[in-house]
N, C-alpha and C positions, 0 to 999 in steps of 0.2 A: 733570929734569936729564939731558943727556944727555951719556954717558959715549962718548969718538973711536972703541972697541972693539969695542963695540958693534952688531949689523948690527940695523937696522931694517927689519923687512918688512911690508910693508903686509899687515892681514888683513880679510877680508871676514867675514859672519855670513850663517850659513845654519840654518836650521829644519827639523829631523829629523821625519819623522811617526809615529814606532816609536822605541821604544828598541834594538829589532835594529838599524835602520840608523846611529841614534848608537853605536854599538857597534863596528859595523864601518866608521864614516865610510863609510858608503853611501851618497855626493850625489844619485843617479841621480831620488830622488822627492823631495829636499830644496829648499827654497824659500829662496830667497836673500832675507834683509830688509834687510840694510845693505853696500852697496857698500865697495871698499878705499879711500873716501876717509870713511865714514859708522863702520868699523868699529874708528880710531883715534881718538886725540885725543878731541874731545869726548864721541866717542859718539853713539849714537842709542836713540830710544825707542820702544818693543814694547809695546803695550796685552797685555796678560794678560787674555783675557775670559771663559776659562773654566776652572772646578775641576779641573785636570790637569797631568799635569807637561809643560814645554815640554822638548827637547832643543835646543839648538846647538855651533854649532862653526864652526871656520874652515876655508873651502873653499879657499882657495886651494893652490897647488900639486899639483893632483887630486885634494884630501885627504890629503896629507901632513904639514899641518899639522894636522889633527884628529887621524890617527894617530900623530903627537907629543907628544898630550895638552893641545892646544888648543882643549878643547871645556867646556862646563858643563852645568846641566840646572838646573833654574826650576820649583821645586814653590808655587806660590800655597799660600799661609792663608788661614780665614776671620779678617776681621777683626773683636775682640772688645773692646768699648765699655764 
């Protein structure tokens, strides 16, 4: 539902190789997975292929939106049957 107040901005997703650089939204070595058309709406999908934590966040704005608290981190489990 969108409310007329609102501002929409588009946000991209980038992938941190450090926890320092998700920390400080250090884009400089960060790898972009989903473009501002991929990073809204439906979304996009990230294979997890290895035991570790992923970082991301949103680039856009020079990283002024990661330094706004638009970022998360992606620790995989093992799955147990």
């Amino acid at each position: 539902m969108h409310h007329p107040d609102i501002n929409i901005h588009p946000h991209s997703v980038y992938l941190f190789p450090s926890l320092w650089s998700f920390l400080r939204c250090d884009l400089r070595w960060a790898k972009r997975v989903a473009n501002t058309s991929q990073g809204g709406g439906e979304g996009f999908e990230f294979v997890l292929n290895k035991w570790k934590p992923y970082y991301f966040a949103c680039g856009e704005s020079n990283g002024f939106h990661c330094q706004s608290g638009m970022k998360f981190f992606v620790m995989p489990t093992f799955r147990w049957y």
